[in-house]
C-alpha positions, 0 to 999 in steps of 0.5 A, spaced: 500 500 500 506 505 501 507 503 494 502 508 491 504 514 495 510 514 493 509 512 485 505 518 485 510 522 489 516 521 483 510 522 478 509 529 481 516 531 481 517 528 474 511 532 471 513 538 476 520 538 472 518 537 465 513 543 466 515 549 462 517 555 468 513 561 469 517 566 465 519 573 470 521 579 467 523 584 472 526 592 471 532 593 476 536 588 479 535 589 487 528 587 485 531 581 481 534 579 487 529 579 491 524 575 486 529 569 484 529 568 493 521 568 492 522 563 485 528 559 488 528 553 482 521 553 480 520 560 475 526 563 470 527 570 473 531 575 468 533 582 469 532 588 464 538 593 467 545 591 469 549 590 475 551 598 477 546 602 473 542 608 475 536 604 473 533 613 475 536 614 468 535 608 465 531 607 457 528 601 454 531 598 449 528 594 443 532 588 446 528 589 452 521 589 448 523 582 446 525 580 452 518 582 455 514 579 449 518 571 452 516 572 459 509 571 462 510 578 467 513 583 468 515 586 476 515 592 477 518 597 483 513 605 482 513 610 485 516 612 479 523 609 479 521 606 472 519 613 468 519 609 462 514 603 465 507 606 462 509 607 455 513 600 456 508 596 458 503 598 453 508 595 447 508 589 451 501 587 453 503 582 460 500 581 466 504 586 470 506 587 477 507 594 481 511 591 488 510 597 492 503 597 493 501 597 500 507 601 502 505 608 504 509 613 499 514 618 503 513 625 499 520 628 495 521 635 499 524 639 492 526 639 486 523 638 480 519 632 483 517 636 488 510 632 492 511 626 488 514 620 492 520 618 493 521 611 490 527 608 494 522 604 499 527 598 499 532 601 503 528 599 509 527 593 512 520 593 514 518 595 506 523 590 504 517 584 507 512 588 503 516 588 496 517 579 498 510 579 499 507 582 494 512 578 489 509 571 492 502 573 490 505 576 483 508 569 482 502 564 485 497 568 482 501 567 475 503 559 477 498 557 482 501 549 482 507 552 484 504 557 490 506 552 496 514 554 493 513 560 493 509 561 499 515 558 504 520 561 500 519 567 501 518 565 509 524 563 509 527 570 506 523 574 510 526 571 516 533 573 513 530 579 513 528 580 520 535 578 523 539 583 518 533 588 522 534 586 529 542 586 527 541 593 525 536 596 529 540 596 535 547 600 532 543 605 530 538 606 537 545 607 540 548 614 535 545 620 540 538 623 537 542 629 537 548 626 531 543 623 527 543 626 521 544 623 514 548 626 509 548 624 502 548 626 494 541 623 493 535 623 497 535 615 496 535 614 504 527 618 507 524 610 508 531 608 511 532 616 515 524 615 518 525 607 520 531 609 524 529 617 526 535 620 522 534 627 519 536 627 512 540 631 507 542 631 501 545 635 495 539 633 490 533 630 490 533 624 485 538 622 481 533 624 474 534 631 476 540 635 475 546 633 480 551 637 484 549 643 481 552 650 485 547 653 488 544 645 490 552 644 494 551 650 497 545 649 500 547 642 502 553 647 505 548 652 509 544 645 511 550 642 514 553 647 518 548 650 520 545 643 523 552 641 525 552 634 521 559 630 522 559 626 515 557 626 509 556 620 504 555 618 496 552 612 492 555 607 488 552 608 481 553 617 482 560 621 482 562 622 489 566 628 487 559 632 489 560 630 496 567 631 497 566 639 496 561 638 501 566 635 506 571 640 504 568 646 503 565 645 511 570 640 515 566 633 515 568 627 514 566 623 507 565 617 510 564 613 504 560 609 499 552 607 500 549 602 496 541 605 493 539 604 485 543 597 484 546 590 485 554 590 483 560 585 482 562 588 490 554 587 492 551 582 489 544 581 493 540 585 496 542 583 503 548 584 501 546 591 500 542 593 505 549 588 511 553 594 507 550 600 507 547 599 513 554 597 516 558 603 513 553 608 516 554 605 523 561 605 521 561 613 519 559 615 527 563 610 530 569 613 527 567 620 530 569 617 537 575 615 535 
């Protein structure tokens, strides 16, 4: 009688295997990463941009119209990160998937996306578990045979998530109130600076603006001498000469680089992202006291 059970196992797997896999297309890398630890080996998943592009700048190419007319979805960020996303969905025609829905926006203070919301919710944790979510029902709902792998699978990496969290939260509750700002070029840190009540400045506010300009570095420079912050970092995919002007010209320390827009040959997933920027902000305090 046990004969039976098992036979039918070995024929679910056989089936399960000979089955074609849901076909994934997603727009920039971080949330390719994310998507491939919900979809583990049970969908294809593909990326349009590449490892270290500003996905803020990026534009849709023919190529990326094939590639989108060979997946069954498309995974998106919002909140206009994709500028180009609307017009690229219309030549496609696929069931896509917008991953911020449920995340209450923070709103761009300036600028020319002035009132508009600020797209880089990923940089904070508790938003990351959102994202994870929303990629497990886009993948049941397109592939509900495969839904229980989906379902564990994204379990399994949001618990990643909460250690990295419970990791983080207490190095940042520990740098006085009072010293908590958070000084880069790009405003890409409001979710991270409202989770761990950092105030936070910038020189420009999205990198599809104009960056470094005169009058943006000297506003930047009035903000931090008047505020008394003590150090100032860049992002990976921008120059970081903007910011040393600012170090320079008012006496802080540049503490280095923070990952934001893009996975790269250094930073390969996203919690590699999170583990490095996170750890290099932690660092930039702890190096005041020394």
């Amino acid at each position: 009688m046990r004969l039976i059970p098992i036979f039918l196992l070995i024929l679910c797997v056989a089936l399960s295997l000979n089955a074609k896999k849901l076909e994934v297309l997603t727009t920039f890398t971080i949330i390719d990463n994310m998507a491939k630890n919900v979809a583990g080996g049970a969908a294809n998943v593909r990326c349009l941009a590449k490892f270290g592009a500003d996905i803020h700048s990026y534009e849709a190419t023919p190529k990326d119209i094939i590639k989108a007319k060979k997946s069954d979805i498309i995974l998106y960020n919002g909140l206009n990160l994709e500028l180009w996303i609307a017009k690229y969905l219309q030549n496609v025609s696929k069931p896509s998937f917008n991953l911020t829905d449920g995340i209450e926006p923070i709103l761009i203070a300036n600028g020319t996306y002035k009132g508009k919301p600020n797209p880089h919710a990923w940089m904070s944790l508790k938003n990351a578990k959102i994202y994870v979510r929303n990629i497990q029902n886009a993948l049941s709902q397109s592939d509900p045979q495969n839904a229980w792998i989906y379902a564990k699978n994204a379990d399994d990496y949001i618990a990643k998530l909460a250690k990295i969290e419970a990791k983080f939260r207490s190095k940042f509750e520990a740098i006085p109130k009072e010293k908590r700002y958070l000084v880069s070029s790009e405003s890409a840190f409001s979710y991270l600076a409202s989770e761990y009540g950092f105030k936070e400045l910038y020189i420009w506010s999205v990198n599809s603006d104009e960056q470094g300009t005169t009058k943006q570095i000297k506003n930047l420079i009035d903000r931090v001498v008047n505020d008394k912050a003590s150090v100032i970092f860049s992002e990976s995919t921008i120059s970081k000469k903007p910011a040393m002007t600012v170090a320079n010209e008012t006496g802080i320390r540049y503490g280095g680089v923070l990952y934001v827009d893009s996975l790269d040959a250094k930073v390969k997933t996203y919690i590699d992202l999170i583990d490095t920027t996170y750890t290099n902000i932690i660092n930039g305090y702890s190096d005041e006291k020394n």
